[in-house]
C-alpha positions in Angstrom: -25.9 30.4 49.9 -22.4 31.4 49.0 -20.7 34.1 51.3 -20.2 36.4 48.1 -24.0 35.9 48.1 -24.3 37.6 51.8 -21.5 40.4 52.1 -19.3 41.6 48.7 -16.1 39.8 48.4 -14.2 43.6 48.8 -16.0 44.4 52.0 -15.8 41.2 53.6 -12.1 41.4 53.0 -11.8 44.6 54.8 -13.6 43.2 58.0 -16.6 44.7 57.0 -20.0 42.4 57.1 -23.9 43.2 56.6 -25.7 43.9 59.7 -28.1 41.1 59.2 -25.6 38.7 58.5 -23.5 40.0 61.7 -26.5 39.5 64.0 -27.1 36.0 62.5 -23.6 34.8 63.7 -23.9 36.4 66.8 -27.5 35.7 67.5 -28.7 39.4 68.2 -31.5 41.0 66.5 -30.2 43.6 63.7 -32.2 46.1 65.8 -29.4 45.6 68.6 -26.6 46.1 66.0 -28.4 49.2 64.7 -28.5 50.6 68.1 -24.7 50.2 68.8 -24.0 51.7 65.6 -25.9 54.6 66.5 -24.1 54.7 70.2 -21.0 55.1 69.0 -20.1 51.4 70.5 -19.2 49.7 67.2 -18.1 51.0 63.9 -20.3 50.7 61.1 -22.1 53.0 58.2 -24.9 52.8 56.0 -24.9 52.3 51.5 -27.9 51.9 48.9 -30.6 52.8 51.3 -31.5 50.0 53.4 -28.0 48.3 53.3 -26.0 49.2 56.8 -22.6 47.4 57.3 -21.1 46.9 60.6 -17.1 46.2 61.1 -16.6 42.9 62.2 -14.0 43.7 65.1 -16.2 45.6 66.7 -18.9 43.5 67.5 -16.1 40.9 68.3 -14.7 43.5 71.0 -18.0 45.0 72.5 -18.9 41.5 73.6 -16.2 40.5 74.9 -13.7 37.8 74.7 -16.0 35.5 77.2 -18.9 35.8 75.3 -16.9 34.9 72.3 -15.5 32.2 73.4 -18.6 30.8 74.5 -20.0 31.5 71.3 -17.0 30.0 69.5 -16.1 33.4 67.9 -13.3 35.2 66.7 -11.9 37.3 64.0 -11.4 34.5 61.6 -14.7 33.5 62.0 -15.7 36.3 59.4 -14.4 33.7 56.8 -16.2 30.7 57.3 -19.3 29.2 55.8 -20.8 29.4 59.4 -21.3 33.3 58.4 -23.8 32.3 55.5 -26.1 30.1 57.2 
């Protein structure tokens, strides 16, 4: 599966990914990421109904940078193929 498959080109270039893609990288159930949208603790909106996207800094921040490195994160990892997996 392509990333333009996953999350638009235009939004993914703005930092911007799809929740269910975010919590497949990070390895959280969408459910979580819904409920830190809603909380205020990450940035993130919803488009088309059922499609809710969540910016990718965020998540990156709200972990933390030791959870991120342990998870081998950071923001460039937005543009990898390990994102579409």
């Amino acid at each position: 599966m392509a990333l333009a498959d996953v999350t638009e080109k235009a939004m993914r270039s703005k930092g911007w990914l799809l929740a269910s893609e975010c919590s497949r990288i990070i390895g959280k159930d969408v459910r979580t990421l819904y409920r830190w949208i809603d909380a205020g603790k990450v940035d993130g909106f919803k488009e088309s109904g059922h499609r809710r996207y969540i910016k990718w800094a965020d998540v990156l921040s709200h972990m933390g940078s030791e959870k991120c490195n342990a998870l081998g994160l950071d923001a460039d990892t937005i543009w990898t193929e390990r994102g579409a997996q």
